[in-house]
N, C-alpha and C positions, 0 to 999 in steps of 0.2 A: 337256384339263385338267379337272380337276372340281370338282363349286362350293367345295367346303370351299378348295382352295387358290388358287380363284380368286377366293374373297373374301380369303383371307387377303394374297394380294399386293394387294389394292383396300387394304384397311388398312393394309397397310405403305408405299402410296405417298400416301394418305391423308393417313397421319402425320409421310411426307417432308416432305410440302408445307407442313403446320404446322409443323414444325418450320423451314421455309424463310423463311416468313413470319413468326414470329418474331424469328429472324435478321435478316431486313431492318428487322424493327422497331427491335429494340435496336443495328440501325448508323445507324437515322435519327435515334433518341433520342442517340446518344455524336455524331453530326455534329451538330446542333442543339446539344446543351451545349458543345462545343469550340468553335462560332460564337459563341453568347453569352460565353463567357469571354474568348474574341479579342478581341471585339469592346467590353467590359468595360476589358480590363487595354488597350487601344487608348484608351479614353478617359478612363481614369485618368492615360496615363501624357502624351496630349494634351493635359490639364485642370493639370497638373505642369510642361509645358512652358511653356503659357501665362502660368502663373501664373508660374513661373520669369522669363521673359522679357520679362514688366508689370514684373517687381521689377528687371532687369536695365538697361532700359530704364529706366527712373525713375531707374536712377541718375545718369542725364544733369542731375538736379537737384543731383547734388555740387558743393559749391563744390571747385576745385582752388586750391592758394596757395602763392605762391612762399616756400620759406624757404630765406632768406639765411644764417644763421649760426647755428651748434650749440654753441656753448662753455658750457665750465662757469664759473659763477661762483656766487657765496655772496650777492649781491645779489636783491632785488626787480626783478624784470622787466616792462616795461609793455608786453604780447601786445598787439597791433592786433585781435586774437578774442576772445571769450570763448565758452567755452573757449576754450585757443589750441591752435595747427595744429601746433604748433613755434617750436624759437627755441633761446636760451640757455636755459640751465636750471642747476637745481640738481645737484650732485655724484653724491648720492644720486638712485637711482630710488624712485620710490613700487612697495612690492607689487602685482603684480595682484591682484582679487580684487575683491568686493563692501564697500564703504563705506556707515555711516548717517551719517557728517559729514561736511562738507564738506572737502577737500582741496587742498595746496598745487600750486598751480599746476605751479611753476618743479620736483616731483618726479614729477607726473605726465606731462610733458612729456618727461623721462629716459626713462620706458619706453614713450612715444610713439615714443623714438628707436630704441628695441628693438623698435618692433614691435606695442605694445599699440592699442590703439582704446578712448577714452573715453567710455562711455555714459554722459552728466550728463544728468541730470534734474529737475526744478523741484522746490523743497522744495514738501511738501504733495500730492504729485501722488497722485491717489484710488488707494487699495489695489490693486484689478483690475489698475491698473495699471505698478502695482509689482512685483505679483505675475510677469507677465508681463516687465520686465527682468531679473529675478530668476531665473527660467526662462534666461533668454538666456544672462547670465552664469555661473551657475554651474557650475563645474566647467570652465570652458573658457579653457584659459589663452591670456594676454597680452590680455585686457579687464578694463580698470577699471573699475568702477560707483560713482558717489558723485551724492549731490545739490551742487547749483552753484546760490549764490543771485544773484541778478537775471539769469537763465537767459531767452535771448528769444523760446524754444517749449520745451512741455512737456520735451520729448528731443530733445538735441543729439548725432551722434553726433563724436567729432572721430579725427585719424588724424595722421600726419605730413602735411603740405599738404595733407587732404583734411578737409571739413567735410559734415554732412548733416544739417539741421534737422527735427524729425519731429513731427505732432501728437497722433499716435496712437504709444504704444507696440507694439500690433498692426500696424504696418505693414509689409508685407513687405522692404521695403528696407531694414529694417533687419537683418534675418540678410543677404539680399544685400553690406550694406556691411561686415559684418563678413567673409565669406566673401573679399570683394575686398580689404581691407586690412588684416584681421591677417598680421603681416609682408610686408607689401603690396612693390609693385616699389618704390616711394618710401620705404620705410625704410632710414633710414643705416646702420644695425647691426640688418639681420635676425638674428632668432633669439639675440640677446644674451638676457640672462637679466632673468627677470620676476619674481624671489623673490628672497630674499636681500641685498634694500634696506631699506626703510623702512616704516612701517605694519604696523598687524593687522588683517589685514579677517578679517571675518566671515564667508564663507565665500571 
């Protein structure tokens, strides 16, 4: 063989080899980024379940309560709750939707019975924190929001028999409560209608 070609195969295997080593490069660079990513959306979706399951578990602070009787009547009702859980009530349902006044009991308690969840909260309660039920509610039907005066924690959340007192608006138990009891298994009349009663809420 002579030198001219037998440098020229030295180069060309030369070049193999770089180009081999490259190669290996750019599968140890794509193995390392698919590791990190795995290992990423693994502890994102870990850090979700946890937090999930603090909020799930915490719901073992719900009060449960028996209600006895759902009839309509045109009377004043005297609820054992404030908010109450259920009961008799008024004919009319209240709207869902966000309230800035406070609201009659005996019509909120109607679309308790459809299904709603009442987020009361203490008049005056500081903006941030407003802001944040305000967030929760809006646009998502069969929750009520209004303020409720002599309220005995900042944010009550109430349901048909279920109750969950909160001191923080940010708490997470309270999307939990709501994910568990809009139209909850304890609603008398799931999925009855949340419009087309009473009130103008504001959004």
């Amino acid at each position: 063989m002579g030198k001219n070609a037998e440098g020229t195969l030295k180069e060309r295997l030369s070049a193999l080899q770089a180009e081999q080593r490259r190669a290996e490069r750019r599968r140890r660079i794509v193995m390392i980024s698919a590791t990190v990513i795995t290992a990423a959306g693994m502890a994102a979706a870990a850090t979700a379940f946890v937090l999930d399951d603090r909020a799930g578990r915490a719901l073992d602070a719900v009060q449960t309560i028996n209600v006895s009787s759902r009839n309509h009547t045109d009377k004043v009702v005297s609820y054992p709750q404030a908010p109450p859980v259920g009961g008799d009530h008024a004919p009319e349902w209240q709207n869902c939707g966000i309230y800035s006044k406070p609201l009659r009991n005996e019509n909120v308690v109607h679309s308790q019975e459809h299904g709603a969840v009442w987020i009361a909260f203490q008049p005056g309660l500081p903006k941030d924190q407003l802001d944040i039920l305000y967030k929760q509610a809006q646009g998502r039907d069969f929750v009520v929001l209004s303020p409720y005066t002599g309220l005995s924690a900042p944010v009550v959340l109430s349901a048909w028999g279920k109750q969950l007192k909160l001191d923080d608006a940010d708490d997470p138990r309270l999307t939990a409560f709501l994910r568990a009891n809009i139209n909850g298994p304890g609603t008398p009349e799931p999925g009855a209608s949340c419009s087309g009663g009473i009130g103008e809420p504001s959004a």
